[in-house]
C-alpha positions in Angstrom: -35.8 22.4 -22.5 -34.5 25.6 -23.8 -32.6 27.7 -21.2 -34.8 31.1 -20.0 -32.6 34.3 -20.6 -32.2 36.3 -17.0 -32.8 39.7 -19.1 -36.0 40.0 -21.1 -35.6 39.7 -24.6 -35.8 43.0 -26.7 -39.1 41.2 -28.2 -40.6 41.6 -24.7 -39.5 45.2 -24.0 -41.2 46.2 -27.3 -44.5 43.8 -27.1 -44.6 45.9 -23.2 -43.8 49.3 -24.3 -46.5 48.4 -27.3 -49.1 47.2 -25.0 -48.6 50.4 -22.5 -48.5 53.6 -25.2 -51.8 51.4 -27.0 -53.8 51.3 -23.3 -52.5 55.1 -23.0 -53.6 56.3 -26.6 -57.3 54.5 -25.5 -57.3 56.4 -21.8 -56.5 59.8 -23.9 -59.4 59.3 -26.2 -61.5 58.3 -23.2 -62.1 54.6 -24.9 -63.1 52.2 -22.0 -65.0 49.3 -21.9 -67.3 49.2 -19.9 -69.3 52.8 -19.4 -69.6 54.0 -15.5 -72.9 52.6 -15.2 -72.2 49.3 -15.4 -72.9 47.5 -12.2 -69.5 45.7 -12.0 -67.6 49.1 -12.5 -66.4 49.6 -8.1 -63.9 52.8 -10.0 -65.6 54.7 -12.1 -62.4 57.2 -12.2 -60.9 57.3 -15.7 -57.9 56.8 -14.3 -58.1 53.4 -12.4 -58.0 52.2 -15.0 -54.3 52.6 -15.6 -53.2 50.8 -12.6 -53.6 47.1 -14.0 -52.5 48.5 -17.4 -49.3 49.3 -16.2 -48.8 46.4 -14.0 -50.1 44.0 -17.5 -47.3 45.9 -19.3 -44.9 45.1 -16.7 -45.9 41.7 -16.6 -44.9 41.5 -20.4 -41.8 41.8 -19.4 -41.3 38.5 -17.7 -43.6 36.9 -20.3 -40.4 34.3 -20.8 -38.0 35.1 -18.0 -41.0 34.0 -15.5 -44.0 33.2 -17.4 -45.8 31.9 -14.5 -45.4 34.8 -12.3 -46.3 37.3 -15.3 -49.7 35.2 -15.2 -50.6 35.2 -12.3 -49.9 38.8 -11.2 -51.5 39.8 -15.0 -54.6 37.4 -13.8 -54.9 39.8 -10.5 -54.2 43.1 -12.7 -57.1 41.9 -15.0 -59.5 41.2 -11.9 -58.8 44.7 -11.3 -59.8 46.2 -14.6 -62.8 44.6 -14.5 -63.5 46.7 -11.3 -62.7 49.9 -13.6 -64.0 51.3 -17.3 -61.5 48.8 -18.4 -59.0 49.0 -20.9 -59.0 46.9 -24.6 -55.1 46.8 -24.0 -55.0 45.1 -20.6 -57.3 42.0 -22.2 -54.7 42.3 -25.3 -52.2 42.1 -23.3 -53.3 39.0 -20.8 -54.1 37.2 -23.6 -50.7 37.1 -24.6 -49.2 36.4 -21.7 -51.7 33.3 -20.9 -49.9 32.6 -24.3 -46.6 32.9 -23.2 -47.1 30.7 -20.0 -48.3 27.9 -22.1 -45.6 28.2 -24.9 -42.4 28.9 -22.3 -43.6 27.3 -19.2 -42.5 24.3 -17.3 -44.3 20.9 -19.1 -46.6 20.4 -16.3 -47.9 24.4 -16.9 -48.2 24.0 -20.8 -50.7 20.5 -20.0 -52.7 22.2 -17.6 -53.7 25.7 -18.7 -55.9 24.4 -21.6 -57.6 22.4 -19.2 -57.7 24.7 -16.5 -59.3 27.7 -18.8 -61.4 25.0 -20.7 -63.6 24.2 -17.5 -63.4 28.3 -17.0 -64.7 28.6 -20.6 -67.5 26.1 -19.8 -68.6 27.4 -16.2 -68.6 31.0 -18.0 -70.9 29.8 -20.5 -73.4 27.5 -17.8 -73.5 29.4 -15.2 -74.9 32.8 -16.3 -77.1 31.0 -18.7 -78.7 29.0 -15.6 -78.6 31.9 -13.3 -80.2 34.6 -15.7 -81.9 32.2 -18.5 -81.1 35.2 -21.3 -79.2 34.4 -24.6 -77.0 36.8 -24.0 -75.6 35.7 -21.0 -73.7 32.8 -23.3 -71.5 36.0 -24.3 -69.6 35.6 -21.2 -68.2 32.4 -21.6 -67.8 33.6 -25.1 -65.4 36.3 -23.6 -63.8 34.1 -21.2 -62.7 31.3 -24.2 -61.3 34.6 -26.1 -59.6 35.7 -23.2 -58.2 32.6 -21.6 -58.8 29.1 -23.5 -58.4 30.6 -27.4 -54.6 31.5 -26.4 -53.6 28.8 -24.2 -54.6 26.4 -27.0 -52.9 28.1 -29.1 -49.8 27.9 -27.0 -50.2 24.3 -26.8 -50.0 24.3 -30.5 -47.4 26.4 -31.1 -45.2 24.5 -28.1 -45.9 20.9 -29.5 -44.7 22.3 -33.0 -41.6 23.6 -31.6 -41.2 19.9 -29.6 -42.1 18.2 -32.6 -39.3 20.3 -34.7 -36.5 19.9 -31.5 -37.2 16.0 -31.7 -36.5 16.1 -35.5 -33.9 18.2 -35.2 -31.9 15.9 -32.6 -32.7 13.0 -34.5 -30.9 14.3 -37.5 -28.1 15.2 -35.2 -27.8 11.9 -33.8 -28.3 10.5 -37.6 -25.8 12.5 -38.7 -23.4 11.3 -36.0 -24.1 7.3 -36.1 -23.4 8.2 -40.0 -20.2 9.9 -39.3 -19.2 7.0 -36.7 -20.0 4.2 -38.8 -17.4 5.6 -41.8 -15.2 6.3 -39.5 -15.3 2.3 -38.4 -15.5 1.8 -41.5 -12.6 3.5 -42.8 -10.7 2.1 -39.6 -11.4 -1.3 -40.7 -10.6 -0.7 -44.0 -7.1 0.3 -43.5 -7.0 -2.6 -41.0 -8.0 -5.1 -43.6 -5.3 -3.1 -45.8 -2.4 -3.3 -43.4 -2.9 -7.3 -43.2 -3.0 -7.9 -46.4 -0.3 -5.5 -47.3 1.8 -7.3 -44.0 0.8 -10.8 -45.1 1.6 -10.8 -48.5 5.2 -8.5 -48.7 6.5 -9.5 -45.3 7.2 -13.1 -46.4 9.2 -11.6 -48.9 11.2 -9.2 -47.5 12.0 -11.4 -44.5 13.5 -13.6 -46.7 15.6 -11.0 -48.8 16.9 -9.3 -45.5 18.0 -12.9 -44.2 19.8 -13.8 -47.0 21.0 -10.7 -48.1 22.8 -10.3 -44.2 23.8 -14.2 -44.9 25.6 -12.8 -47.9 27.2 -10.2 -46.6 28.8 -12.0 -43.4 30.3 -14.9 -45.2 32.8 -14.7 -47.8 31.8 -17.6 -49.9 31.4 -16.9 -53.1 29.0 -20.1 -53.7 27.0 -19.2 -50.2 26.8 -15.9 -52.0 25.2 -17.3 -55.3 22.9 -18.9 -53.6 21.4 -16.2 -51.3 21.2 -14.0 -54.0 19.1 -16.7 -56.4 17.3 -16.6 -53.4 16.8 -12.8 -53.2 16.0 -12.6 -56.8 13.1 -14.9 -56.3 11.2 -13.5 -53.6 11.8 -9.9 -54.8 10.2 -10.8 -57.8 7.5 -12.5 -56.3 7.4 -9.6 -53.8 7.2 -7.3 -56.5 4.3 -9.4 -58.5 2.1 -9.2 -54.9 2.4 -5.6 -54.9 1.4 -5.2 -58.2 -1.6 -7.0 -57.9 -2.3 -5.4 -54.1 -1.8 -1.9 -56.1 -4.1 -2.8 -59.0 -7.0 -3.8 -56.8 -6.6 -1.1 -54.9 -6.8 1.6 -57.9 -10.7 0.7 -58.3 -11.0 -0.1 -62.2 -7.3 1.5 -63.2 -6.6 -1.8 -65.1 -8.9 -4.3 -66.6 -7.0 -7.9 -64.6 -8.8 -9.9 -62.8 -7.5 -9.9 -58.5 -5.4 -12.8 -58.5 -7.5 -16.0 -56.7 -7.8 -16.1 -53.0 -5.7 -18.3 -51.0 -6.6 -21.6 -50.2 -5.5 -24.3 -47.8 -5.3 -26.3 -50.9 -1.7 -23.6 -51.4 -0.4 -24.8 -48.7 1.9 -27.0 -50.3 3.5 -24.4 -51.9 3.2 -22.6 -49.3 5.8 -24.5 -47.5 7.7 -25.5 -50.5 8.8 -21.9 -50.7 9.7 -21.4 -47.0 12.0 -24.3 -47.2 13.3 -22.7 -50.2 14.0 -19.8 -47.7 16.0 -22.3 -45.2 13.1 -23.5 -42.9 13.0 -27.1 -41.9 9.0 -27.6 -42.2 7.1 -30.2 -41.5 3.6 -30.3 -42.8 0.4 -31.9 -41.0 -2.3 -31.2 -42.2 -5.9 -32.4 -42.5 -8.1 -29.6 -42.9 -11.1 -31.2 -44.8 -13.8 -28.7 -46.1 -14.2 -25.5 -44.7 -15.7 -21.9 -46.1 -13.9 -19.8 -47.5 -13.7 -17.1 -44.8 -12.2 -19.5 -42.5 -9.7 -20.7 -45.6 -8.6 -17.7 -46.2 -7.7 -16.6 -42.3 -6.3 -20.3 -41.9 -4.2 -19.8 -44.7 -2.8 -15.8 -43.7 -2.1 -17.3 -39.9 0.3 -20.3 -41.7 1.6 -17.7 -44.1 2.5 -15.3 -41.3 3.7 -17.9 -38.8 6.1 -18.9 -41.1 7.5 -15.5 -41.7 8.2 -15.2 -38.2 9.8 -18.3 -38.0 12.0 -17.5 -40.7 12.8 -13.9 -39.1 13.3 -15.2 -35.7 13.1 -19.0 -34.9 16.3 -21.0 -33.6 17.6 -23.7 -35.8 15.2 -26.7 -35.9 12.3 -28.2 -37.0 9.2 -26.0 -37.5 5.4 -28.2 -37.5 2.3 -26.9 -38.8 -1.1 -29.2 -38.3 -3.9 -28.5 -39.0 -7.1 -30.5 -37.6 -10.8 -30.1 -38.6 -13.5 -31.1 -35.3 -17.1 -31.0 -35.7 -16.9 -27.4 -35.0 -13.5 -25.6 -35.4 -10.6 -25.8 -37.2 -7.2 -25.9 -35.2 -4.2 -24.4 -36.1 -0.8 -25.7 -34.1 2.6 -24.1 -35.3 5.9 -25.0 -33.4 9.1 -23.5 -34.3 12.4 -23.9 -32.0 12.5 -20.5 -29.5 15.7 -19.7 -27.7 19.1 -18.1 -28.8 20.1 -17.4 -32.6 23.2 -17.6 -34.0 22.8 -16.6 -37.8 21.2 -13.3 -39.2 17.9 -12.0 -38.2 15.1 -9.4 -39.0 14.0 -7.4 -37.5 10.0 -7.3 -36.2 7.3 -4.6 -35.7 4.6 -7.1 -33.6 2.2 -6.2 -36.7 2.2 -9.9 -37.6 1.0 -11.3 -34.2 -1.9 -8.2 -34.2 -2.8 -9.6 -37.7 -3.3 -13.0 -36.8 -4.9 -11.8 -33.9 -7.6 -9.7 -35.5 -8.4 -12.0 -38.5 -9.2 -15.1 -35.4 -11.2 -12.4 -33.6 -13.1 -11.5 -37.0 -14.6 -14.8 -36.9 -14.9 -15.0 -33.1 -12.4 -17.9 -32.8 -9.4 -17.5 -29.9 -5.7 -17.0 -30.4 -2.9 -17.3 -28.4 1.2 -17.3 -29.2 4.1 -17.8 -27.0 7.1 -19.8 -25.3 6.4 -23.9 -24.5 8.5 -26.1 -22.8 8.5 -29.0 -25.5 10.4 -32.7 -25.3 12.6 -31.2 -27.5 13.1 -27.9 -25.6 11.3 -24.9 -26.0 9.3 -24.1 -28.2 7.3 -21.0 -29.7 3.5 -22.4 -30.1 1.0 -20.5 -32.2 -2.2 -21.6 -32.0 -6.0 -20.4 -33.5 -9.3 -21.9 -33.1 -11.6 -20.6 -35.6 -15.6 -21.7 -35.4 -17.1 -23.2 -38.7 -20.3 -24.0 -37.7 -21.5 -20.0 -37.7 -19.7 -19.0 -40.4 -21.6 -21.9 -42.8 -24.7 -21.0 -41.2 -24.5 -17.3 -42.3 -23.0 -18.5 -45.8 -26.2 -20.3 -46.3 
């Protein structure tokens, strides 16, 4: 509900002084309502009549400030000048502010006025009509649906409109803002989906290069030296053919090649080949069996970066990854040595961990990576359950 202003609006001082300098122009040319003779005229002086006009005008002033209290004092003021000549700018006047009430009032006012003046309207139009059986007694009610029901209802109008528009208005607002949050996640996501992929396909890479390349540089062998950089030619070029492709598919139609195919569990082979390649001692379990593709792929990224991080930061040892499809889920198990190490290492950010993390949660699987105790001492476990059953479901 709109907030009421303490002061009245400059509308309201001009709709008052408007209402009070019309009623005076009417006294000075002696135009009244009702002539002295009338019956119901208790103050025939000309000017009674400008006791309720004034206080009507003042009432005008409160018309939004207090709409309640400007009608009911107006309703006493326009008792009055029925007692007098009366004055056209009094009725104007109350009509508007019967208005008023409806349109600025609390809820519960706006509801009832219309009804209220409604049964007046009615009983104005019955009762005379029973009391004095003449025609022309159906004027009154006539007058008192003018006076009192015709502007209420027209409040009601008027304030339903304004509800109506105040609705729509806040519904585009909140529109507007579940828009502006949605790109927002949606950007969010994007870049999140960016950053693995970016982390996932490079890191491999460059972990490798940085090994070798600090493996070279500590140990003056000239055929130890060969050898690591054979082995930092490779994945740079490899590293540099990912982010290529990563840059293509990103540029949206700036070349006409096709994105590269999406990993599979089926390149896990190679995969592993090209870690041992890098120095790792893998072993490789793994009975996957058929699985969709959205679990592939996030099977496949979680091997990839496990490896890396073995490479950067696992003892000398054995490193296992198995793979097991159940009815349900596939499991992911990868051991690599954890403790103290002695040759060169890179060095980690933690994005890899919040990668594989994210892609499990993305198919509401769980993760979890840390420090075992093994039979073979300790041991840093990474495992990831990810669901199948929900995934081929919404495939289907």
């Amino acid at each position: 509900m709109a907030v009421r202003p303490l002061r009245p609006p400059r509308f309201d001082v001009a709709v008052a002084l408007a209402g009070l300098v019309g009623g005076l122009l009417l006294w000075a040319f002696g135009l009244g309502v009702r002539p002295d003779s009338d019956p119901i005229v208790l103050f025939g002086s000309r000017w009674a009549l400008l006791v309720p006009l004034g206080v009507t005008a003042c009432c005008e002033l409160l018309r939004r400030t207090a709409p309640r209290t400007a009608l009911a004092v107006g309703t006493l003021a326009l008792t009055a000048d029925v007692m007098t000549q009366g004055s056209i700018a009094t009725i104007v006047m109350y009509t508007d502010l019967m208005y008023a009430a409806v349109v600025y009032g609390s809820p519960a006012t706006a509801r009832r006025l219309p009804w209220i003046t409604g049964v007046l309207t009615l009983a104005g139009t019955l009762v005379p009509y029973a009391a004095w059986r003449e025609p022309e007694a159906l004027l009154i009610g006539l007058v008192v649906g003018a006076v009192t029901f015709a502007p209420a209802s027209t409040g009601l109008i008027v304030r339903n409109h304004r509800d109506a528009a105040d609705a729509a208005r806040l519904q585009a607002e909140q529109t507007a803002l579940l828009a502006e949050m949605d790109r927002v996640q949606a950007v969010t996501a994007e870049r999140s989906r960016m950053a693995r992929e970016l982390h996932d396909l490079v890191a491999n890479h460059l972990s490798a290069i940085a090994i070798h390349s600090t493996a070279a540089l500590s140990l003056d062998d000239p055929a130890t030296s060969k050898d690591a950089l054979a082995v930092i030619r490779e994945n740079s070029v490899q590293g540099l053919s990912e982010m290529r492709r990563l840059i293509g598919i990103l540029r949206d139609g700036a070349d006409d090649r096709e994105p590269a195919a999406v990993p599979t569990l089926d390149g896990l082979g190679g995969l592993v080949d090209n870690a041992r390649a890098n120095g790792l001692d893998v072993a490789l379990d793994a009975e996957p069996g058929a699985v969709p593709a959205p679990v592939e792929l996030a099977a496949y990224r979680i091997v990839q970066e496990s490896l890396t991080n073995a490479l950067k930061h696992a003892s000398p040892g054995r490193v296992g990854v198995s793979l097991r499809r159940s009815a349900d889920a596939l499991e992911i198990r990868v051991t690599s040595p954890h403790g103290h190490r002695d040759g060169p290492r890179a060095p980690g950010s933690g994005a890899g961990l919040v990668g594989m993390r994210e892609r499990t949660a993305l198919l509401d699987g769980s993760f979890e990576a840390g420090p075992e105790d093994g039979p073979e001492g300790k041991l840093w476990v990474v495992r990831a359950t990810l669901p199948v059953t929900d995934v081929e479901q919404g495939e289907a």
